[in-house]
C-alpha positions as CSV (number, residue, x, y, z in Angstrom):
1,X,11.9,8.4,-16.2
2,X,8.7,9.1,-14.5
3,X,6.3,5.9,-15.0
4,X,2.7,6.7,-13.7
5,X,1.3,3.6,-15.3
6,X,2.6,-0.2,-13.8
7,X,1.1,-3.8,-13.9
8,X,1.9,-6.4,-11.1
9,X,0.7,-10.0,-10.3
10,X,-0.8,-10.6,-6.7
11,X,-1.5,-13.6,-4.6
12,X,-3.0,-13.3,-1.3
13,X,-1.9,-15.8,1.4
14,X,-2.6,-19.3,1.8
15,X,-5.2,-20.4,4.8
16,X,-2.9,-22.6,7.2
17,X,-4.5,-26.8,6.8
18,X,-6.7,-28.1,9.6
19,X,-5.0,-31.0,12.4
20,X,-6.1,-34.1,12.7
21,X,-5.1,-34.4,16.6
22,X,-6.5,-36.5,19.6
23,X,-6.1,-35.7,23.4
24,X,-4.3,-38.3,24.6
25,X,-3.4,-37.5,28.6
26,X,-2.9,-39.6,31.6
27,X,-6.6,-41.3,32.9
28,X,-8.0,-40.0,29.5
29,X,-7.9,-43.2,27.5
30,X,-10.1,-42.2,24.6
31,X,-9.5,-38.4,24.5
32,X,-11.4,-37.1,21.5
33,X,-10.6,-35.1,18.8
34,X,-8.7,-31.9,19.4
35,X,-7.1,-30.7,16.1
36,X,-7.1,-27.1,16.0
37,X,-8.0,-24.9,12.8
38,X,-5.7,-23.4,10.7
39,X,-4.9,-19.4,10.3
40,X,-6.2,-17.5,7.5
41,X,-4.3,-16.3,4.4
42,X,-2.9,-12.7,4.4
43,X,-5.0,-10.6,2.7
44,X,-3.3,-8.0,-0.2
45,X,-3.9,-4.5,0.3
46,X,-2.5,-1.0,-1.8
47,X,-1.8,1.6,0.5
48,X,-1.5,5.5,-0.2
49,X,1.9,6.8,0.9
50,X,2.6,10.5,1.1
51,X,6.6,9.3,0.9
52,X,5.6,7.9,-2.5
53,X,5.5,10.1,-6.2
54,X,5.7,7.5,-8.6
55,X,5.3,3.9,-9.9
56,X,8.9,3.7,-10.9
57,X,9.6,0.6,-8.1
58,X,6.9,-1.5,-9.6
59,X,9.6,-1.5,-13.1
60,X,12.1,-3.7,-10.8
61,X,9.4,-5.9,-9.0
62,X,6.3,-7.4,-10.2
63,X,5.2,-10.1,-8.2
64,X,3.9,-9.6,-4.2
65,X,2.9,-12.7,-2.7
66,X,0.9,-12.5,1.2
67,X,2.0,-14.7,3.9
68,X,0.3,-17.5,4.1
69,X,-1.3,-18.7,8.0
70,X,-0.1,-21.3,10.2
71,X,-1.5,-24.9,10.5
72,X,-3.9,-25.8,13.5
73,X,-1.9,-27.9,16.4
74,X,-3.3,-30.3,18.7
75,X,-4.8,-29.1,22.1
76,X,-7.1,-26.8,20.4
77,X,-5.1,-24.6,18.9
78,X,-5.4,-22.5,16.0
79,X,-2.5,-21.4,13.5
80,X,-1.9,-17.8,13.7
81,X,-3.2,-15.7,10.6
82,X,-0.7,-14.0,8.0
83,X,-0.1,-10.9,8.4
84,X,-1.5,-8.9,6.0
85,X,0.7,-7.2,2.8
86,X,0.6,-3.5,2.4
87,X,2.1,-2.1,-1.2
88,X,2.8,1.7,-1.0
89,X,1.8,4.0,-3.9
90,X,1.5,7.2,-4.4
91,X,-1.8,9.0,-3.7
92,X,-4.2,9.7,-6.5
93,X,-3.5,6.0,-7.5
94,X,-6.6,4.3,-9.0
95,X,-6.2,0.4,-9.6
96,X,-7.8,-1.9,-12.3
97,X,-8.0,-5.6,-12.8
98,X,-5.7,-5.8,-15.4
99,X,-7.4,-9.1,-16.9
100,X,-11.0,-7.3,-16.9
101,X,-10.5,-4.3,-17.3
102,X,-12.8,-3.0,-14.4
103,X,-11.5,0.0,-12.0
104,X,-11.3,-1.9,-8.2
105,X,-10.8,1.3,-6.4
106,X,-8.5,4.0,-5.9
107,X,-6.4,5.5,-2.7
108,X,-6.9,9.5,-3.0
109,X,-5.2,10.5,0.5
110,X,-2.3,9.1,2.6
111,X,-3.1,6.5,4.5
112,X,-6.2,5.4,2.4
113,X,-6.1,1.5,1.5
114,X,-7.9,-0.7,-0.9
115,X,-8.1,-4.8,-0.6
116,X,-6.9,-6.1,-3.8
117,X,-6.5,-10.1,-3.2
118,X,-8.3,-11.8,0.3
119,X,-6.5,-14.1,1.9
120,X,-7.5,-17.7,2.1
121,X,-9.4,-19.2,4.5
122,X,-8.1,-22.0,7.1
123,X,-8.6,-24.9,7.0
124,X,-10.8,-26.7,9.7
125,X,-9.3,-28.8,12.2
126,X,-10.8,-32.2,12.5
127,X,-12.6,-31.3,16.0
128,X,-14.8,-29.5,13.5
129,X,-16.2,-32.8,12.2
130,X,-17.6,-34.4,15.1
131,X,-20.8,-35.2,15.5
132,X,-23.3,-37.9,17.1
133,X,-22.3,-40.7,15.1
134,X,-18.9,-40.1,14.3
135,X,-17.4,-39.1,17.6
136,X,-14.0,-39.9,16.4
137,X,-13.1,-38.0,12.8
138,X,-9.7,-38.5,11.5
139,X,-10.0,-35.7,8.9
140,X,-9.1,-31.9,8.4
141,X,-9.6,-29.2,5.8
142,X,-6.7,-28.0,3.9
143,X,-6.4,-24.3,3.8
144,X,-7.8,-22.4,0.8
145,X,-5.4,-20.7,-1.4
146,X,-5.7,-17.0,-1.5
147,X,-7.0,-14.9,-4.6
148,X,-4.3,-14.3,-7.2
149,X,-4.9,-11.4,-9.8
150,X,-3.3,-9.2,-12.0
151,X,-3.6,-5.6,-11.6
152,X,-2.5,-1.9,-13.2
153,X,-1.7,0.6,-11.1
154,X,-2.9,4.1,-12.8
155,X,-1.5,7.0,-11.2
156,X,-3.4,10.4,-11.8
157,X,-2.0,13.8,-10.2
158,X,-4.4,15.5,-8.3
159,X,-4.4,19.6,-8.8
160,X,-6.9,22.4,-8.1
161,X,-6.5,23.8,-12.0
162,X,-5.2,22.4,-15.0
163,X,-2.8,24.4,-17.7
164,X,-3.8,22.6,-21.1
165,X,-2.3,23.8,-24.6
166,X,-1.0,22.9,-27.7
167,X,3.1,22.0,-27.5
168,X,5.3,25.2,-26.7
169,X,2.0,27.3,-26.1
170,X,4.3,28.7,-22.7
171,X,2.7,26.5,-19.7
172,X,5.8,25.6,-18.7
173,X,6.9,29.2,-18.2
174,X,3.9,30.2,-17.0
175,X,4.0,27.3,-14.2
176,X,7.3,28.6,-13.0
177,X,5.9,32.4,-13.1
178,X,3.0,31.8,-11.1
179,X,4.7,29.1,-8.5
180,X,7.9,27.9,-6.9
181,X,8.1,24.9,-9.5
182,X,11.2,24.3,-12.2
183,X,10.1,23.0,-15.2
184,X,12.3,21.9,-17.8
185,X,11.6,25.3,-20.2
186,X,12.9,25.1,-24.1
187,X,11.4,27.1,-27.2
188,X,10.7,23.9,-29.3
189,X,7.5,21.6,-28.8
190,X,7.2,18.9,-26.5
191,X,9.9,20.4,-23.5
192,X,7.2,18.8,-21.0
193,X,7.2,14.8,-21.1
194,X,5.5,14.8,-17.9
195,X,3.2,16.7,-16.0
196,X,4.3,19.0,-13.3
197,X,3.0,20.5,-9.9
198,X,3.1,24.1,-8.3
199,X,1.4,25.8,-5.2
200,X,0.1,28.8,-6.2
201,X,0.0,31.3,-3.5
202,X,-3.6,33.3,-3.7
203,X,-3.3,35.5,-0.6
204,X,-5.2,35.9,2.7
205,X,-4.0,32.0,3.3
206,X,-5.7,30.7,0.3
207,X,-3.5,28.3,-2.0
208,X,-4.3,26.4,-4.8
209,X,-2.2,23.3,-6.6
210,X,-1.5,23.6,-10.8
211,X,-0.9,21.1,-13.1
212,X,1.2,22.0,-16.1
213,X,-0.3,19.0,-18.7
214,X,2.0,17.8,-20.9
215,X,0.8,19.9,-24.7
216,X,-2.2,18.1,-26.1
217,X,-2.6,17.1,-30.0
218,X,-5.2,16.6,-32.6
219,X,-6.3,12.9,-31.6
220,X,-4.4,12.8,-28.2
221,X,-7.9,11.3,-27.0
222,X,-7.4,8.5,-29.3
223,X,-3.9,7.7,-28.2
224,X,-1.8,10.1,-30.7
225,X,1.6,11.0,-29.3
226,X,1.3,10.4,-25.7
227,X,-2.5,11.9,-25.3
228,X,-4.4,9.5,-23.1
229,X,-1.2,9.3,-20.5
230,X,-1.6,13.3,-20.6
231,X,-5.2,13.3,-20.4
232,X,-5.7,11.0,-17.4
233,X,-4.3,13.7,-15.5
234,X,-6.6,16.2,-15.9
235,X,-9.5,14.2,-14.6
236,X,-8.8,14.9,-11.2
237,X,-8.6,18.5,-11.7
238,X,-11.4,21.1,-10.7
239,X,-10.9,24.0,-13.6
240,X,-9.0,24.3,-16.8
241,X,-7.3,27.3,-17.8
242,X,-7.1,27.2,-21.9
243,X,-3.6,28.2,-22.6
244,X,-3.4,29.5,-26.9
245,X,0.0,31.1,-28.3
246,X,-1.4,34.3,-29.5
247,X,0.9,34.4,-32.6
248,X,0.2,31.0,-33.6
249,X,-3.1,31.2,-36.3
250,X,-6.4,30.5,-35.7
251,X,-7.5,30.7,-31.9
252,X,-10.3,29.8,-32.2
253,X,-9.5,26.9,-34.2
254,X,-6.6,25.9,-31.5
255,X,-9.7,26.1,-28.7
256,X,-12.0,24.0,-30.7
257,X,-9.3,21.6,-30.7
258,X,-8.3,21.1,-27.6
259,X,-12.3,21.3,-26.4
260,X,-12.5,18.6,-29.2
261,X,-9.7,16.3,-27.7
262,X,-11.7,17.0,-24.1
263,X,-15.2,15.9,-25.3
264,X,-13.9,12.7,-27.5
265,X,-12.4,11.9,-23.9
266,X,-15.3,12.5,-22.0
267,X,-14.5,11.9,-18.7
268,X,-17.0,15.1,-17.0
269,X,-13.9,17.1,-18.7
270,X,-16.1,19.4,-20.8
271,X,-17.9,20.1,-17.9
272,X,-15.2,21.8,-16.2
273,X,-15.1,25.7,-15.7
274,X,-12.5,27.5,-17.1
275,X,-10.5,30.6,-18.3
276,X,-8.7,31.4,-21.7
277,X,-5.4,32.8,-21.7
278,X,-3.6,34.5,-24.5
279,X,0.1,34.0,-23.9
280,X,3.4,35.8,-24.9
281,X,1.6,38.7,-24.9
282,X,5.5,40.7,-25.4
283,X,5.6,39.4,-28.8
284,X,2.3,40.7,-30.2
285,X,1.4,44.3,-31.3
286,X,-1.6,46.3,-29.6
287,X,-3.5,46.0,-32.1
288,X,-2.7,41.9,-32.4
289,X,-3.3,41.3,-28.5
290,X,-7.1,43.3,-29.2
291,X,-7.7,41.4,-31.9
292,X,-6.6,37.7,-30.1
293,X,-8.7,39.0,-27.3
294,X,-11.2,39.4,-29.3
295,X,-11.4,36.0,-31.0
296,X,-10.1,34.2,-27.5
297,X,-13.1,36.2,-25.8
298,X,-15.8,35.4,-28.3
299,X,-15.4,31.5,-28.4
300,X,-14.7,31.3,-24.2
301,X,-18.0,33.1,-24.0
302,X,-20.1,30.4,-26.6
303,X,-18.7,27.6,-24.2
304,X,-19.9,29.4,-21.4
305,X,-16.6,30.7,-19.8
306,X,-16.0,34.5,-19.1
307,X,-13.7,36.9,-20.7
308,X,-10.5,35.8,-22.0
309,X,-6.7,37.3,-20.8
310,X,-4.0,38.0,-22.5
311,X,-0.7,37.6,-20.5
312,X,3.4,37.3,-20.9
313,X,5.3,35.3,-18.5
314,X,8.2,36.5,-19.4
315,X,7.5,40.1,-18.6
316,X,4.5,39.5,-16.3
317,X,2.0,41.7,-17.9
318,X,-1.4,40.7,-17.1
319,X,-0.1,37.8,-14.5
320,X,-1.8,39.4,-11.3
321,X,-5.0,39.7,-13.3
322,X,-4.7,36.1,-14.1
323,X,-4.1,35.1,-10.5
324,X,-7.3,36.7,-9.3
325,X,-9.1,34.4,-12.3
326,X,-7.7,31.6,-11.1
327,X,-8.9,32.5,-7.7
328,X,-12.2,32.8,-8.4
329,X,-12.3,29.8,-10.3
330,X,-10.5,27.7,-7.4
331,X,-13.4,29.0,-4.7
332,X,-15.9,28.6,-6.6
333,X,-14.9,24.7,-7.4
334,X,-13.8,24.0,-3.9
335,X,-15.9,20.9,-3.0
336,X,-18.7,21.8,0.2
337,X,-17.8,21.4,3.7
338,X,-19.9,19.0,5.5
């Protein structure tokens, strides 16, 4: 089961207590105080991992605890810190305080990191506390305990362009079509259960990355079927491509509705360029592909897209046109080079 959506409790490390020493040596009758301080806590940090693709682990362990630091030692000496605790995820992660609800951060690349918990701080040893009048102290901080928090662990794919549709509108099939990728392809609604990648190869050593999103319903943005785990993963795409069944009613009516379940998101979706797509293209007459054109066309042009396609998969018609649409749209959104 993929799981792109897990909750874990953290605690950062303990600070290591303060010493209450005295240097007591040969000819060095009333050595004074030389407790050392103690180490600080471990701090708690989430990690992007290339070797990671999911979230499943977190289902088998949900507590990660820091180590804590040493105690301070006579002679001056200070406990040794904890050493800090990394937890691997997969990149695109974006993590929330799961008891307020507020987004900490997210680790886009491999190797980015996020601080989740600090470790505590050491205590003072009590060589700290001398002063003037009290030349002698006999005291010593304990350490500070580390932060503790619950947090969710949100995983969003990250692709170039977006294949959104209604169920068994043929995203699947085009996925496989236009890339190497295998996804599970059935003729009844709902075959996807989670989303899938393919590299799209665009020519002259341009590629782009798809994202075949699970079909969308009327009030997936209000948590119908499985809508806002579907929908989180298009907010890291770039450009949409509108997928509609051409012999499945109203197209315009199935556009308005997913556009509908975009804007009730929000999320900048709405704002994303985009294509519309006619599929399965083989099963229409001429004169029925004109006409879906036609409608498809019309309503992409009001929302301030360009002329729609129609395609098949299966047969390929009209799948190299589509490939130079979604190579426009992929230069054009490519973010500016500093």
């Amino acid at each position: 089961m993929f799981v792109d959506v897990a909750e874990i409790e953290i605690e950062a490390g303990a600070g290591g207590a303060g010493c209450v020493s005295f240097r007591r040596e040969k000819y060095v009758p009333r050595g004074g105080p030389d407790g050392g301080n103690g180490g600080d806590g471990g701090s708690v940090w989430v990690v992007a991992s290339a070797e990671r693709s999911t979230l499943l682990d977190f289902r088998y362990r949900r507590r990660y605890r820091g180590p804590a630091g040493d105690a301070g030692a006579g002679g001056q000496k200070t406990g040794s810190a904890g050493a800090d605790l990394e937890i691997p995820v997969p990149c695109g992660t974006v993590v929330f305080d799961a008891d307020q609800d507020t987004v900490l951060g997210e680790v886009l690349a491999a190797g980015d990191r996020l601080c989740v918990a600090r470790g505590g701080r050491g205590g003072r040893g009590n060589r700290e506390f001398r002063s003037a009048t009290r030349q002698a102290p006999d005291r010593a901080q304990p350490g500070r305990p580390g932060e503790r928090r619950r947090i969710r662990l949100e995983l969003k794919l990250i692709a170039d362009v977006g294949l959104i549709g209604l169920p068994n509108a043929g995203k699947s099939t085009l996925l496989a079509r236009l890339t190497a990728a295998r996804p599970k392809v059935a003729d009844y609604p709902f075959t996807t259960l989670v989303p899938n990648l393919g590299i799209l190869d665009l020519g002259d050593y341009a590629s782009c990355t798809l994202a075949d999103i699970p079909g969308l319903i009327e009030g997936a943005s209000e948590g119908r079927g499985l809508g806002l785990e579907f929908l989180r993963h298009v907010e890291r795409t770039r450009a949409l491509i509108y997928l509609v069944d051409g012999g499945a009613g109203s197209i315009a009516e199935t556009l308005a509705t997913l556009r509908a379940e975009l804007v009730n998101y929000g999320r900048r979706l709405p704002e994303l360029p985009f294509a519309v797509v006619v599929s399965k293209r083989d099963l229409l007459a001429a004169d029925d592909v004109a006409a879906a054109l036609a409608e498809a066309g019309a309503w992409s042009l009001a929302h301030g897209g360009g002329p729609a396609l129609a395609i098949s998969a299966v047969t390929g018609e009209g799948v190299p046109e589509l490939v130079h649409v979604i190579r426009r749209l992929h230069l054009t959104t490519l973010p500016a080079s500093g």
